[in-house]
C-alpha positions in Angstrom: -8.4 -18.0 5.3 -9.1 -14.4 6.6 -9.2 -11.9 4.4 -6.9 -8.8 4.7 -6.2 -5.7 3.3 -4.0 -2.7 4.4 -3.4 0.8 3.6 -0.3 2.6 4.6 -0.4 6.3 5.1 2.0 9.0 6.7 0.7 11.8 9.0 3.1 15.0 9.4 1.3 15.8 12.7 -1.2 15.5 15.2 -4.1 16.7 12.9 -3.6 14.6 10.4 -3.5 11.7 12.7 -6.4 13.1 14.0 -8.0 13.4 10.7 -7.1 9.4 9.6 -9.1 8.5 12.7 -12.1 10.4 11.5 -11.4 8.7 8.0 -11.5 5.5 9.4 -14.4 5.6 12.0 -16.5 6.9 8.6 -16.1 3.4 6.8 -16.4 1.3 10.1 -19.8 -1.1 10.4 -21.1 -1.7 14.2 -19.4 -4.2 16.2 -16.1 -3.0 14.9 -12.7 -3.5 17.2 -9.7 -1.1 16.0 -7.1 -2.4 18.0 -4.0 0.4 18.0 -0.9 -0.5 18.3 2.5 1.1 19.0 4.7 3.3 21.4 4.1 6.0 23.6 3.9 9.1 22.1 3.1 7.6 18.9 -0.6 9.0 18.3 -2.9 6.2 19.3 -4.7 8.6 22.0 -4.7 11.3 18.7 -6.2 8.8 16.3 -8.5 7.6 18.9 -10.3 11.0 19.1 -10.7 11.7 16.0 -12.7 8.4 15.7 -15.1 9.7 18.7 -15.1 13.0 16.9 -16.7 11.5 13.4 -18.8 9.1 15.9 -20.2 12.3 17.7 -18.6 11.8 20.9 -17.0 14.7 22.2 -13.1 14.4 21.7 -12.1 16.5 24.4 -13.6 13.1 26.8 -10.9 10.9 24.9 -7.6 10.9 27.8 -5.5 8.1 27.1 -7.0 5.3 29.9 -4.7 3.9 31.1 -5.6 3.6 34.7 -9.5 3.2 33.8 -8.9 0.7 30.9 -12.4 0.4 29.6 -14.8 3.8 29.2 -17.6 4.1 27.6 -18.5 6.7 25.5 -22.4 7.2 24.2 -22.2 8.6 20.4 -24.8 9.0 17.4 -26.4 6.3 17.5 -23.6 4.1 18.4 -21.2 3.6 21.7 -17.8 4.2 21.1 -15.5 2.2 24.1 -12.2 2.6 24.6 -9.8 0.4 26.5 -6.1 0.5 26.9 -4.4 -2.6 28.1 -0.9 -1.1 28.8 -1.4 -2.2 32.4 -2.2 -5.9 31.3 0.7 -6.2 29.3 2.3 -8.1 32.1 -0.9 -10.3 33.3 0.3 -14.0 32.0 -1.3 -15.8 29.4 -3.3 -17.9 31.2 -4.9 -14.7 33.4 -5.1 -12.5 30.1 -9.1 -14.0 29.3 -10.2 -13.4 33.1 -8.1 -9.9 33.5 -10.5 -8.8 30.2 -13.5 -10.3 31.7 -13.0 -7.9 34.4 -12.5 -5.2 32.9 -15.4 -6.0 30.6 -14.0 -5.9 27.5 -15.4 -9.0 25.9 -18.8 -7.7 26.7 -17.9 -4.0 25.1 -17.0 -6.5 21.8 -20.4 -8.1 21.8 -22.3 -4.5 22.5 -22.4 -3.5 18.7 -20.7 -0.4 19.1 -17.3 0.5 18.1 -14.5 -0.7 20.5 -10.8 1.2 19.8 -8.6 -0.8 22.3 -4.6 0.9 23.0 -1.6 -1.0 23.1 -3.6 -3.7 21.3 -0.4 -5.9 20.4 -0.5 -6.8 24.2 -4.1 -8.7 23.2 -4.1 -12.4 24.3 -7.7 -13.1 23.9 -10.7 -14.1 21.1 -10.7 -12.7 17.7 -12.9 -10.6 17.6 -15.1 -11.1 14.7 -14.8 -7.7 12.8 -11.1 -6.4 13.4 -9.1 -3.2 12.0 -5.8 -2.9 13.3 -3.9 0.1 13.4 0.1 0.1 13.6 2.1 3.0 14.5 5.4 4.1 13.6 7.2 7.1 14.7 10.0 8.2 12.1 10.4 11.6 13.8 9.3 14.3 16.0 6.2 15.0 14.2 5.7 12.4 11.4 4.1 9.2 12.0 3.8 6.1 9.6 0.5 4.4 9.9 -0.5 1.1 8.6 -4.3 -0.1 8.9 -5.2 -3.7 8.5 -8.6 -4.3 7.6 -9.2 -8.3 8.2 -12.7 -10.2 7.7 -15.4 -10.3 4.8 -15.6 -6.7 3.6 -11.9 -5.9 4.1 -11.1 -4.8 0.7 -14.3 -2.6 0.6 -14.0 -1.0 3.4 -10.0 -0.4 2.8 -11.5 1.2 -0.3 -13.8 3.8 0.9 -11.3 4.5 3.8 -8.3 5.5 1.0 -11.4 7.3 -0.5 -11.7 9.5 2.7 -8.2 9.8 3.0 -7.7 11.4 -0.3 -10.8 13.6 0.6 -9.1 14.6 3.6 -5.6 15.6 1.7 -3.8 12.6 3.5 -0.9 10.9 2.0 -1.2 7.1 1.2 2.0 5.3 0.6 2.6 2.0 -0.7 
């Protein structure tokens, strides 16, 4: 069976959330999907910059895409995409594979970058092969839990060096 491991953390405001997603982008190998999920408001636009941020892609570029879905994003020596599938929440199961087809989003899987997909719990399609997924809890105005599930062969090592950086960064794990 895949292999999992998660880390839970708490951010008290956009910063921090900011910071996790540097934390996380540090530890992540090429060919990596992070796959956000949660409601609006809840930071996954936040997290998502501070990922392009650590990758050396200019965060101010990172707008929550919803009406673009996929954009591509050149950093240091990797491509950061990001895709948002909030519109394709209602496309039915059987349309789902074709709708990401067109938007390209298989082929930003198989490019080696880093791929950080919004709204991922509306996913229908393949695994992907390397998989982080982030869940994210409001529990007031500014605080946010997060939970990050690191799935496949190097799951607990990488879950490792990313509570590393979060302690580094002065971020509160829980549980």
């Amino acid at each position: 069976a895949e292999r999992s491991e998660s880390v839970r953390l708490h951010t008290a405001n956009a910063d921090e959330t900011d910071s996790a997603g540097a934390a996380l982008a540090a530890v992540l190998a090429p060919a990596t999907v992070v796959g956000l999920a949660g409601p609006l408001g809840a930071g996954k636009t936040c997290f998502a910059r501070g990922m392009a941020a650590r990758l050396g892609v200019d965060p101010t570029l990172i707008a929550s895409p919803t009406f673009v879905y996929l954009v591509e994003h050149p950093g240091d020596g990797l491509v950061l995409h990001h895709a948002d599938l909030y519109r394709l929440a209602e496309v039915p199961d059987d349309a789902a594979e074709a709708a990401y087809e067109g938007i390209a989003l298989p082929a930003a899987f198989a490019a080696g970058g880093i791929t950080v997909v919004e709204w991922w719990d509306s996913y229908r399609g393949a695994r992907p092969a390397s998989l982080v997924r982030v869940e994210f809890l409001i529990e007031n105005v500014e605080h946010r839990q997060l939970t990050v599930v690191f799935e496949g062969s190097r799951a607990s090592d990488r879950a490792a060096a990313f509570s590393a950086n979060l302690a580094a960064a002065g971020l509160t794990k829980h549980g």
